[in-house]
SENUBA-418499 format. One record per residue: x, y, z of N, C-alpha, C in turn; residue number from 1. Coordinates in steps of 0.2 Angstrom, whole numbers, plus 5000, padded with zeros to 4 digits. Example, Ala and Ser with C-alpha at 12.3 -4.5 7.8 and 13.67 -1.06 7.14 Angstrom:
<pt <5066 4972 5039> <5062 4978 5039> <5066 4984 5039> 1>,
<pt <5064 4989 5035> <5068 4995 5036> <5064 5000 5039> 2>,
end
This chain:
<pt <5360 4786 4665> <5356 4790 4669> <5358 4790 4676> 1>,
<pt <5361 4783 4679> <5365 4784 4683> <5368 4788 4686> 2>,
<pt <5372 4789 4680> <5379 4793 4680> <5376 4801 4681> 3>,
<pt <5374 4802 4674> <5369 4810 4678> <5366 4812 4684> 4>,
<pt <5363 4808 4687> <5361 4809 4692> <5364 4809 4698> 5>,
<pt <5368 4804 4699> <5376 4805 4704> <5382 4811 4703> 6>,
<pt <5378 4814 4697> <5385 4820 4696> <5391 4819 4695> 7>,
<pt <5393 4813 4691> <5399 4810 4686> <5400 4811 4678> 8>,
<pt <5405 4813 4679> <5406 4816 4672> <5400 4823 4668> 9>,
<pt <5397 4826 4674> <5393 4831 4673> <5397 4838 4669> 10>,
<pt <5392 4839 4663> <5395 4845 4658> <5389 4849 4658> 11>,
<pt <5389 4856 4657> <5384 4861 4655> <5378 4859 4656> 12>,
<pt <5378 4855 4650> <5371 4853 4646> <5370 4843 4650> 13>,
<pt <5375 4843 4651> <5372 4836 4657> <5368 4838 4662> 14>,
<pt <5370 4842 4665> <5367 4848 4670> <5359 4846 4669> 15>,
<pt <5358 4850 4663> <5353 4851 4662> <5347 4845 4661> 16>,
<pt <5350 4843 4659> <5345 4837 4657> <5346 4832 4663> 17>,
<pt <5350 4832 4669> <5349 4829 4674> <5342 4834 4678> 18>,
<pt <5343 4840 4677> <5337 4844 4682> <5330 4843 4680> 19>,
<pt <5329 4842 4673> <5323 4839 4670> <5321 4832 4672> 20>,
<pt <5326 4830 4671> <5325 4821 4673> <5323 4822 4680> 21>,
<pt <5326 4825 4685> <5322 4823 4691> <5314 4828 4693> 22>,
<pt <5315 4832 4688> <5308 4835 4687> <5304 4832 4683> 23>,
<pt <5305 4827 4680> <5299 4824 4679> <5297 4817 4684> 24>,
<pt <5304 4816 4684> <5301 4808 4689> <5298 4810 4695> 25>,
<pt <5300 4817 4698> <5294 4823 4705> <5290 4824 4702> 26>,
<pt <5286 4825 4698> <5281 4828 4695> <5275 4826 4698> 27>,
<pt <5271 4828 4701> <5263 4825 4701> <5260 4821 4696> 28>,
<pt <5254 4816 4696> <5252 4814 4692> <5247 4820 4690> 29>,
<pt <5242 4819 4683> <5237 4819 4682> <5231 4822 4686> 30>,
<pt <5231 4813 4688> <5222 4817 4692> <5225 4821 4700> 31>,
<pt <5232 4821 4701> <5234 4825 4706> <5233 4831 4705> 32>,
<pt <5235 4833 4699> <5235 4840 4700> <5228 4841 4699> 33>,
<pt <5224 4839 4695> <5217 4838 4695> <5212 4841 4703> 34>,
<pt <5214 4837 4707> <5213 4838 4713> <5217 4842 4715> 35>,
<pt <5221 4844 4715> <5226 4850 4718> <5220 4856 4713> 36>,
<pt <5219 4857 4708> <5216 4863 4706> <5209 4865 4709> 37>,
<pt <5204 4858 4710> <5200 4858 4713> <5196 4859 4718> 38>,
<pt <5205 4857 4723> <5205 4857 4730> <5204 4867 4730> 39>,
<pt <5211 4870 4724> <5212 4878 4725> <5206 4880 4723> 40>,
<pt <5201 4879 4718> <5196 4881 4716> <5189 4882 4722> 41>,
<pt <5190 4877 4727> <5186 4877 4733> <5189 4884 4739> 42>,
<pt <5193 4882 4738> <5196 4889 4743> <5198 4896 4741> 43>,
<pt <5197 4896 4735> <5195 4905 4730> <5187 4905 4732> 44>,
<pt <5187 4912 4738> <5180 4915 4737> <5176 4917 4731> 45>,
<pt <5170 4912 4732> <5165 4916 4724> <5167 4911 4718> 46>,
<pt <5171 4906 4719> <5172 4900 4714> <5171 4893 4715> 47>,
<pt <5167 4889 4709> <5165 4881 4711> <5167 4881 4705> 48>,
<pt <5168 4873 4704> <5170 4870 4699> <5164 4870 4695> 49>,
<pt <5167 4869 4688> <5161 4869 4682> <5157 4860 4685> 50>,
<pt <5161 4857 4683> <5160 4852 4684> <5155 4849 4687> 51>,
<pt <5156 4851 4694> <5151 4849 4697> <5144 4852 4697> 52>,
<pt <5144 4857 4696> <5136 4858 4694> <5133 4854 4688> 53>,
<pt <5139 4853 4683> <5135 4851 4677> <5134 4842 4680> 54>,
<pt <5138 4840 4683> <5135 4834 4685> <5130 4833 4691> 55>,
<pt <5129 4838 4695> <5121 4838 4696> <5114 4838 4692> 56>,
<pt <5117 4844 4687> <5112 4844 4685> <5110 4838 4678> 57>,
<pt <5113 4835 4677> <5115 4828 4673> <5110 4822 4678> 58>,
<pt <5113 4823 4686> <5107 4819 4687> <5102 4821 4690> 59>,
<pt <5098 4826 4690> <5092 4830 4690> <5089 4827 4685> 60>,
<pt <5093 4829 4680> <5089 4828 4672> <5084 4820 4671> 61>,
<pt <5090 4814 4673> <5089 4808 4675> <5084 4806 4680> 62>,
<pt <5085 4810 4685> <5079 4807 4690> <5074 4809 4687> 63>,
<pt <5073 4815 4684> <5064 4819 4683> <5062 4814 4677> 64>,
<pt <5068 4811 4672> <5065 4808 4667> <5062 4800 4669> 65>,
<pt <5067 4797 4672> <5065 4791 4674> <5056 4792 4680> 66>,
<pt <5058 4797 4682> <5051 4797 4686> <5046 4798 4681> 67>,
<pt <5047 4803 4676> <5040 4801 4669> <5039 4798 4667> 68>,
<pt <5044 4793 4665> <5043 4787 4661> <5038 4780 4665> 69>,
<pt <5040 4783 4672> <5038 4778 4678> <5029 4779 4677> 70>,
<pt <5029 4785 4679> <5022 4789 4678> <5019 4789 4671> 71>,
<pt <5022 4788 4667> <5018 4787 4664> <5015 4781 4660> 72>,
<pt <5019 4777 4662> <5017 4769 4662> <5013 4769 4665> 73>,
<pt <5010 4772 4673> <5006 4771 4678> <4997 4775 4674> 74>,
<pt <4999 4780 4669> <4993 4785 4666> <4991 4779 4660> 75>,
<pt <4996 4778 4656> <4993 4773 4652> <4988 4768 4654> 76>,
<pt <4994 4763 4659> <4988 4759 4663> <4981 4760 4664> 77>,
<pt <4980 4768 4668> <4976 4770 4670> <4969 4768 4667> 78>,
<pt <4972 4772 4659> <4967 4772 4653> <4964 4764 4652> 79>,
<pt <4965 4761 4652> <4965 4752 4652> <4961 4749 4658> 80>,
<pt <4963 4751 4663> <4960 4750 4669> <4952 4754 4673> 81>,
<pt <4952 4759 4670> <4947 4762 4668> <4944 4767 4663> 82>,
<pt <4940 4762 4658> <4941 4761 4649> <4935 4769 4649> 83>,
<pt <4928 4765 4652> <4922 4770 4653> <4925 4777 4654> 84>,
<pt <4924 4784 4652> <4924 4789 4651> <4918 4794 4652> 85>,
<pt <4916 4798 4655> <4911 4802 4658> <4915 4809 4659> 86>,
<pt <4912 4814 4655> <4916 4820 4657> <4909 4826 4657> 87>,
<pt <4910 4831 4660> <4905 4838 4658> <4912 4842 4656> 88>,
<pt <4907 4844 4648> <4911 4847 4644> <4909 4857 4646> 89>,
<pt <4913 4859 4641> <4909 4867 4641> <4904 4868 4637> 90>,
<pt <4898 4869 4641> <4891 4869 4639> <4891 4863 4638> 91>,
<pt <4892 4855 4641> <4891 4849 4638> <4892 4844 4641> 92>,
<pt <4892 4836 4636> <4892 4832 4641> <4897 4828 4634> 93>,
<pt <4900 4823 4635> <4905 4817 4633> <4905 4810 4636> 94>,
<pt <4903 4806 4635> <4906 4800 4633> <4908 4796 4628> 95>,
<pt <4913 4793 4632> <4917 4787 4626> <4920 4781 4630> 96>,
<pt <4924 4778 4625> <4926 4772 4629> <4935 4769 4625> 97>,
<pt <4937 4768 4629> <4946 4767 4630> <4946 4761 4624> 98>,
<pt <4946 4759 4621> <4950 4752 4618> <4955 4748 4620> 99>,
<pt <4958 4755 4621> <4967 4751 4620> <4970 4757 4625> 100>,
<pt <4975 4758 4625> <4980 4765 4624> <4981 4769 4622> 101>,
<pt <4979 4766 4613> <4981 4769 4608> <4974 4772 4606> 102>,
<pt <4967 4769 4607> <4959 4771 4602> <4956 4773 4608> 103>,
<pt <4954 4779 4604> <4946 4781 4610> <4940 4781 4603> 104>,
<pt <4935 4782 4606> <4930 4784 4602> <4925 4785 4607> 105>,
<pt <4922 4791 4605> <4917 4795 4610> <4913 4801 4606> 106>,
<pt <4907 4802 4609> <4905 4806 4607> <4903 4812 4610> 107>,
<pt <4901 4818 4609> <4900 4825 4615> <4895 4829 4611> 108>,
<pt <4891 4831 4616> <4887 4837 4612> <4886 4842 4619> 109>,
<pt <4888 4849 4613> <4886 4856 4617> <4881 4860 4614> 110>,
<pt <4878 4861 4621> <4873 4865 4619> <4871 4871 4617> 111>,
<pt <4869 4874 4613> <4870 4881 4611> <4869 4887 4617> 112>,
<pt <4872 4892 4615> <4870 4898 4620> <4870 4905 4617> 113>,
<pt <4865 4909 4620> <4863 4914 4615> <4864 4922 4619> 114>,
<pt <4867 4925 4616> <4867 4933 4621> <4869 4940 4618> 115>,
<pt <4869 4945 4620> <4869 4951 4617> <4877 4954 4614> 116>,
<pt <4880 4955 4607> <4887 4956 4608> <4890 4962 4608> 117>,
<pt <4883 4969 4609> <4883 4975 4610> <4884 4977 4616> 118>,
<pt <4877 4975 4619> <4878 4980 4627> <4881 4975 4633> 119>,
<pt <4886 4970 4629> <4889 4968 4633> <4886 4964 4641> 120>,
<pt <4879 4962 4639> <4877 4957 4646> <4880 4950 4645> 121>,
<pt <4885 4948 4640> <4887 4943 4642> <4897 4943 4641> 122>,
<pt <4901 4937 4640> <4907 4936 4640> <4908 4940 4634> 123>,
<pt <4905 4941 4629> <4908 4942 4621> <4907 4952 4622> 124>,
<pt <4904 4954 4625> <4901 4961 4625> <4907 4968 4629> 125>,
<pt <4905 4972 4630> <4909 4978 4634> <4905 4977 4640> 126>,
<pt <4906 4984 4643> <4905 4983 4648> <4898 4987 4651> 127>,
<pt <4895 4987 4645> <4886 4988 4646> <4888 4996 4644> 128>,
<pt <4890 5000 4641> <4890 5007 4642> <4888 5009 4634> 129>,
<pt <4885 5004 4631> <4885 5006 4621> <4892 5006 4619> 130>,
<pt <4895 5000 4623> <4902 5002 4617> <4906 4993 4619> 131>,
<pt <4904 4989 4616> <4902 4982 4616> <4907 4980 4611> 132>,
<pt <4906 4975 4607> <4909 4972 4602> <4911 4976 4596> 133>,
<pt <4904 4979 4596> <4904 4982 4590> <4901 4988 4592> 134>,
<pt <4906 4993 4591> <4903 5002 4591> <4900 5006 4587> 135>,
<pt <4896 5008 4589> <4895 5014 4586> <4895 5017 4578> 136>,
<pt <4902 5019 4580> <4905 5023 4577> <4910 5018 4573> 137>,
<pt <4910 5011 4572> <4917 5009 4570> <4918 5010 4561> 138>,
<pt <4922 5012 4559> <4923 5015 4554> <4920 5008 4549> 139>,
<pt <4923 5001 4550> <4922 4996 4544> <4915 4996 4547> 140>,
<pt <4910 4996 4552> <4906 4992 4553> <4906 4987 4553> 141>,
<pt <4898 4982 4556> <4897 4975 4554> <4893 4975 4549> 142>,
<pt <4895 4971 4545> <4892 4969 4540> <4894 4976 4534> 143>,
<pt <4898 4979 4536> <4897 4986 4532> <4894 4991 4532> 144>,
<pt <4890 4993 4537> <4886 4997 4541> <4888 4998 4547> 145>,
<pt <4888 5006 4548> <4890 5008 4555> <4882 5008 4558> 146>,
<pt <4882 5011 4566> <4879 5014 4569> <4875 5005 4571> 147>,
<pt <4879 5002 4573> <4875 4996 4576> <4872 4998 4584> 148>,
<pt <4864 4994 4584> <4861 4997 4590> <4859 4991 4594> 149>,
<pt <4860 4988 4593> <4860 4980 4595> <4861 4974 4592> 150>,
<pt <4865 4967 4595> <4866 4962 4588> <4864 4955 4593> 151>,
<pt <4859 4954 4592> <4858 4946 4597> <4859 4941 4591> 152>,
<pt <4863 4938 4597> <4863 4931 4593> <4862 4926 4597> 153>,
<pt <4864 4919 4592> <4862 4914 4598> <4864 4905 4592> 154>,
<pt <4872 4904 4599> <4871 4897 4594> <4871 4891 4594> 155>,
<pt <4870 4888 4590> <4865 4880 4591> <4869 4876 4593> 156>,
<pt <4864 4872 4593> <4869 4864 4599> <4877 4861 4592> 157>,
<pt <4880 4859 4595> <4885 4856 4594> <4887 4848 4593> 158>,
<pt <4887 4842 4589> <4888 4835 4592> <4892 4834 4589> 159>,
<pt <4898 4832 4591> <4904 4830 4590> <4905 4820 4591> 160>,
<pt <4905 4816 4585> <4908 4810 4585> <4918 4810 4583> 161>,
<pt <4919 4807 4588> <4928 4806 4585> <4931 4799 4587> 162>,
<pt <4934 4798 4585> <4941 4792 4586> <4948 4796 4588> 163>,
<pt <4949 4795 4594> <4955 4796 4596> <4962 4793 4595> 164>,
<pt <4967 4796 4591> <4973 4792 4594> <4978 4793 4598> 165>,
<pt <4981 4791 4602> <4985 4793 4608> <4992 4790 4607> 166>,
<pt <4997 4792 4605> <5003 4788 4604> <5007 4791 4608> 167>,
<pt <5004 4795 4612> <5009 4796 4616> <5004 4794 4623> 168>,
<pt <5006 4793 4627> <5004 4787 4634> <5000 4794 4639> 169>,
<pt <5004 4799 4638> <5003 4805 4644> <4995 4806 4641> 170>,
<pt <4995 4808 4634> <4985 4807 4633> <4986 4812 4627> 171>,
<pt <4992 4813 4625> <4991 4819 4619> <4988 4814 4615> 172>,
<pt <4983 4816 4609> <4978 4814 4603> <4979 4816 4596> 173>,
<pt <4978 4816 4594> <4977 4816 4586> <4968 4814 4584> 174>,
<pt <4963 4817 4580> <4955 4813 4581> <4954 4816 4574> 175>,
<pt <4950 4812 4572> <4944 4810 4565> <4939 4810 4568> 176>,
<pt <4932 4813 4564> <4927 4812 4565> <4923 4816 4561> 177>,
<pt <4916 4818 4567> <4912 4821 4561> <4907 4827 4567> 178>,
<pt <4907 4832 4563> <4903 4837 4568> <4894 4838 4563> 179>,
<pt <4893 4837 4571> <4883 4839 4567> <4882 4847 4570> 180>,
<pt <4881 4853 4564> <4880 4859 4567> <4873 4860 4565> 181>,
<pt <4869 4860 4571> <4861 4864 4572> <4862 4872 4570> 182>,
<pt <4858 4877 4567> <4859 4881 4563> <4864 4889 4570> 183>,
<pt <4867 4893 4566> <4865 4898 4571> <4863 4903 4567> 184>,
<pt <4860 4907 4574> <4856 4914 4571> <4858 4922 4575> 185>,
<pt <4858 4926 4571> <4859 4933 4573> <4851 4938 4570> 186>,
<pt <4852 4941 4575> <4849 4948 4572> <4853 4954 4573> 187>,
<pt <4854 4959 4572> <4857 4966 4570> <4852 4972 4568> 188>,
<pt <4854 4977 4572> <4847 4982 4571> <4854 4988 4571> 189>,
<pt <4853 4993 4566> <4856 4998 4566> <4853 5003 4566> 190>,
<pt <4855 5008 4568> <4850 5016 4570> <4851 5020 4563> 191>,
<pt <4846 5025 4563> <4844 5028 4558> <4849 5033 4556> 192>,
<pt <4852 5033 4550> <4855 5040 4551> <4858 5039 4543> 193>,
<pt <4863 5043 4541> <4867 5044 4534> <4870 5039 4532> 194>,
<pt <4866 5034 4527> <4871 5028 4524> <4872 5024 4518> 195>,
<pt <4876 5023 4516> <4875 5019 4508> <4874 5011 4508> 196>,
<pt <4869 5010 4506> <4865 5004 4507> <4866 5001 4501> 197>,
<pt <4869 4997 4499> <4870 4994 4491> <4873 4998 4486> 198>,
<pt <4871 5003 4480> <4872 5007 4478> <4870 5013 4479> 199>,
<pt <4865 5012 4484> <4861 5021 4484> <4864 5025 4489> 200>,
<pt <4861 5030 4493> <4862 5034 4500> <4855 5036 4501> 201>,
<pt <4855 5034 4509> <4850 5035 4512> <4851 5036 4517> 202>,
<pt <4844 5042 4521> <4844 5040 4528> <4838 5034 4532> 203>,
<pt <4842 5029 4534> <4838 5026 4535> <4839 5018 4542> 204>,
<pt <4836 5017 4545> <4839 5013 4551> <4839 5005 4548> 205>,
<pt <4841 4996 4549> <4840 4992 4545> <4839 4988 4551> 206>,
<pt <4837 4984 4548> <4836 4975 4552> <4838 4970 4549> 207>,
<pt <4844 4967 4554> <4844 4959 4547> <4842 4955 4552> 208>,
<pt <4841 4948 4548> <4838 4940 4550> <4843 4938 4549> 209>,
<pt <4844 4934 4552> <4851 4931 4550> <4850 4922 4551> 210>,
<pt <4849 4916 4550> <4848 4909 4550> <4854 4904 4545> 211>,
<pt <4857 4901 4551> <4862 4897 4547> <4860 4892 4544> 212>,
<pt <4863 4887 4543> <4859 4881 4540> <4863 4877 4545> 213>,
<pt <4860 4870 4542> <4861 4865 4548> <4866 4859 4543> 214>,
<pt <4871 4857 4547> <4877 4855 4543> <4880 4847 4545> 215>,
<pt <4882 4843 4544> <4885 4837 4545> <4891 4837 4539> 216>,
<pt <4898 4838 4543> <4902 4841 4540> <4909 4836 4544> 217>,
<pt <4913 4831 4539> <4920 4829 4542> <4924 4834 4549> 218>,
<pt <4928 4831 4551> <4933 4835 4554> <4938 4830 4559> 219>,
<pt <4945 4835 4561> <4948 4834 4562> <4949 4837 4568> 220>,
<pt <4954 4835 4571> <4956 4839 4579> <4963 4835 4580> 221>,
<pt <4964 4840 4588> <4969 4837 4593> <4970 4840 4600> 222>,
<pt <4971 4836 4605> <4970 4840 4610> <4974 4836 4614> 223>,
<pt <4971 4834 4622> <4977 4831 4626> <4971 4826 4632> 224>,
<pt <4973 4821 4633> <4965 4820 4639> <4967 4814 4643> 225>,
<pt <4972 4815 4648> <4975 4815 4654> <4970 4811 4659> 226>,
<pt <4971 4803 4660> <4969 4800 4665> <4972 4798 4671> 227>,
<pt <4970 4801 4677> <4973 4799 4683> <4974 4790 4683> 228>,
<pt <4977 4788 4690> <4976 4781 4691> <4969 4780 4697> 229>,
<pt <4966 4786 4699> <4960 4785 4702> <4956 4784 4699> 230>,
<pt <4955 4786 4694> <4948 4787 4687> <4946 4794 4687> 231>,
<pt <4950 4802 4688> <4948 4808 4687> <4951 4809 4679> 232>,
<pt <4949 4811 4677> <4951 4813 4671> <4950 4821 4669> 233>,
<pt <4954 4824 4666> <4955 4830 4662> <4956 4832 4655> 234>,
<pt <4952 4835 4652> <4954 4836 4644> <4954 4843 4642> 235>,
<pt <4957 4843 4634> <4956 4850 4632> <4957 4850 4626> 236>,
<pt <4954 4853 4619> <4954 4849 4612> <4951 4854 4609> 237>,
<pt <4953 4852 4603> <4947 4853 4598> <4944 4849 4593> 238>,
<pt <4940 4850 4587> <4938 4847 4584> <4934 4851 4579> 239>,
<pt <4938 4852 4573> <4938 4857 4567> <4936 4853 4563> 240>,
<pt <4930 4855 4560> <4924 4855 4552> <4929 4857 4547> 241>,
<pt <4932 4853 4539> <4934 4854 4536> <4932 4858 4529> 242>,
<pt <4923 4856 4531> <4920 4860 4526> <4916 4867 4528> 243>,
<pt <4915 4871 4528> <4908 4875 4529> <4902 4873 4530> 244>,
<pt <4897 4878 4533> <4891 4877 4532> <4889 4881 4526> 245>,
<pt <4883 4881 4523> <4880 4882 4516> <4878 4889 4519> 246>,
<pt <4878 4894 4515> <4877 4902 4516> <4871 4903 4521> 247>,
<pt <4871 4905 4523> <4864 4908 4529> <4857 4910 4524> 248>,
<pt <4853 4909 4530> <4847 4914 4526> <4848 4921 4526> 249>,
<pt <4846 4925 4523> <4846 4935 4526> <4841 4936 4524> 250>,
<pt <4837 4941 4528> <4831 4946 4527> <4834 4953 4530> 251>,
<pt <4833 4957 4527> <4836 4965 4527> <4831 4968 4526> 252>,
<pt <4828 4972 4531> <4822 4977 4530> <4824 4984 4534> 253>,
<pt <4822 4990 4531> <4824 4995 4531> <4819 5000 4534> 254>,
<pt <4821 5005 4538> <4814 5009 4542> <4812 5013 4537> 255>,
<pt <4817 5016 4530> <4814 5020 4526> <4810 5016 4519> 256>,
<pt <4806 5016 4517> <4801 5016 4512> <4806 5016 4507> 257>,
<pt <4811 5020 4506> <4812 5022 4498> <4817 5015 4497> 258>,
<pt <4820 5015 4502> <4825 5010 4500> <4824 5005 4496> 259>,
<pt <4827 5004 4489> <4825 4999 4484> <4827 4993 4486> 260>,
<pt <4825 4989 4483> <4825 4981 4487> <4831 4978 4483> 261>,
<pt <4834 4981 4476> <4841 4981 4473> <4845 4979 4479> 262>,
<pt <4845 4986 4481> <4850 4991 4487> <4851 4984 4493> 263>,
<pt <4842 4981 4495> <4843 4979 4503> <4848 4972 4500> 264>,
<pt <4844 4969 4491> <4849 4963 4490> <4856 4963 4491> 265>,
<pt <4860 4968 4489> <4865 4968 4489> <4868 4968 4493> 266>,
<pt <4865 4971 4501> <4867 4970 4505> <4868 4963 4510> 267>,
<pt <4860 4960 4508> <4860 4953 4510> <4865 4949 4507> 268>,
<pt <4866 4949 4502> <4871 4946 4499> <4879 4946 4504> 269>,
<pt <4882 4951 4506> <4888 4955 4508> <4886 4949 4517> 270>,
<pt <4879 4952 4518> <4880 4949 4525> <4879 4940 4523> 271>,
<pt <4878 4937 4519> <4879 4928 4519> <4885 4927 4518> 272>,
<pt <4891 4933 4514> <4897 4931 4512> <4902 4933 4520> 273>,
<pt <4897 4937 4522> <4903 4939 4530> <4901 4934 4537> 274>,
<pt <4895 4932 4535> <4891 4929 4541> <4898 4923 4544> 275>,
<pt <4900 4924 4550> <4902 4919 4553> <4900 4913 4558> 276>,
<pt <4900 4906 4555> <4898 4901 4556> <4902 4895 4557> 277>,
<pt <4908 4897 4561> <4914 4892 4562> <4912 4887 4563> 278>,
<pt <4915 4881 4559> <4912 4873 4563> <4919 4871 4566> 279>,
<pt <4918 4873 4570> <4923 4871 4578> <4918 4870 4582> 280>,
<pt <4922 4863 4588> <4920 4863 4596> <4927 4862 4598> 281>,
<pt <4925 4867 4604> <4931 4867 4610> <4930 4863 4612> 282>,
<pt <4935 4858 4617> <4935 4853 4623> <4938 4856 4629> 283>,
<pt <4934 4858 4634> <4936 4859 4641> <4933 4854 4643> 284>,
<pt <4935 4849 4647> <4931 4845 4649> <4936 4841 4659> 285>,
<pt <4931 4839 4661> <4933 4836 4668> <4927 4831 4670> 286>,
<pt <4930 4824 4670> <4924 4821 4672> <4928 4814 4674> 287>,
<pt <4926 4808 4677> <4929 4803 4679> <4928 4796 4673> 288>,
<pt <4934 4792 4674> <4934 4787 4671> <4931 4780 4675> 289>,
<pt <4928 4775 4674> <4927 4769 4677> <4932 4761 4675> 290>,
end
């Protein structure tokens, strides 16, 4: 190597392989040109290395997680450190009590509320103008009858027993329990005009009664219920009835005389089989822990 290199005894192809040889023993290393590209990539208007974004955002990722995990050992705590539970729910009221981190058990009752689902004087309604949940005109009707001219209803209180579990610390749940449903009721008045009533036709305006039954019914839920380290608390859930309630009462009476009492059964019938009586409770609730 010597000898090639000093230019002794140099042929063609010694030549050559001497210009290699010192082109590698010059050669930059590695992380030199690494940083020589780097360095060029910094001085090209309009280009950053990949690189380096992705190891920002690597430890972005790192801080936010370590900051949750921080947090939420501090939330769990919370639940432990203030076990007693006190919330105002929607239309209601909740208490329970922490066990662990892992069990709640509590119980909540809401109270019923009753309003118009026609002319629209409450949330469920239009905009008061006759043309409300239910039109007029709407081709299926309620209960299979057009021409609805008002529909009140009104539903009964709600109590909800559960057992919560929490496996995760942030306050997500999983619950068992049991809902007590107090009855609900509707009435529905339709206007007089061209209709088929069970099997006949008639002109004729109707009235139903409508009374649910009163229910004590398994159920299940899940929600989320979020305990500060002051003692504020936050939730939101539900808690879903596995069974039904038992078919409603109905009374169907009719403005016109002739209408057979066949006719109004089979109506009552269609409205026990349509009659909606969800055994659900919502949790919206916000109240403090102790």
């Amino acid at each position: 190597m010597a000898a090639i290199v000093s230019g002794k005894h140099r042929t063609p192809r010694s030549a050559e392989r001497a210009r290699r040889a010192v082109r590698i023993v010059c050669a930059p290393s590695y992380g030199a040109r690494s940083r020589g590209a780097v360095a060029a990539a910094r001085e090209r208007p309009g280009s950053r290395p990949q690189g380096r974004w992705f190891g920002k955002w690597v430890r972005l990722a790192g801080f936010l997680a370590l900051a949750f995990l921080h947090a939420n050992a501090a939330w769990a705590d919370s639940r432990t450190q203030h076990p007693l539970q006190i919330q105002l729910e929607y239309y209601g009221l909740s208490v329970g009590y922490h066990f662990s981190e892992l069990i709640y058990v509590g119980a909540t009752r809401q109270f019923g509320v009753a309003g118009n689902r026609f002319h629209g004087r409450n949330w469920m309604g239009g905009s008061g103008d006759g043309h409300g949940m239910h039109d007029q005109n709407d081709e299926d009707g309620l209960y299979g009858q057009r021409g609805v001219a008002d529909d009140q209803f009104e539903y009964g209180d709600r109590t909800g027993i559960e057992v919560r579990f929490s496996p995760e610390r942030f306050g997500v749940y999983l619950a068992l329990g049991v809902l007590i449903l107090e009855p609900d009721q509707e009435q529905v008045v339709w206007d007089e005009r061209s209709r088929i009533v069970g099997q006949g036709s008639y002109t004729t305006g109707l009235t139903a009664d409508i009374e649910g039954k009163r229910a004590t019914v398994p159920a299940v839920g899940a929600g989320i219920n979020h305990v500060f380290q002051g003692g504020l608390s936050l939730g939101a859930g539900f808690l879903y009835g596995v069974e039904k309630p038992d078919p409603p009462s109905v009374r169907v009476s009719a403005t016109n005389s002739t209408v057979s009492q066949s006719d109004l059964d089979r109506l009552e019938a269609r409205i026990r089989r349509d009659f909606n009586d969800l055994p659900v409770m919502v949790h919206l609730a916000a109240g403090f822990n102790f």
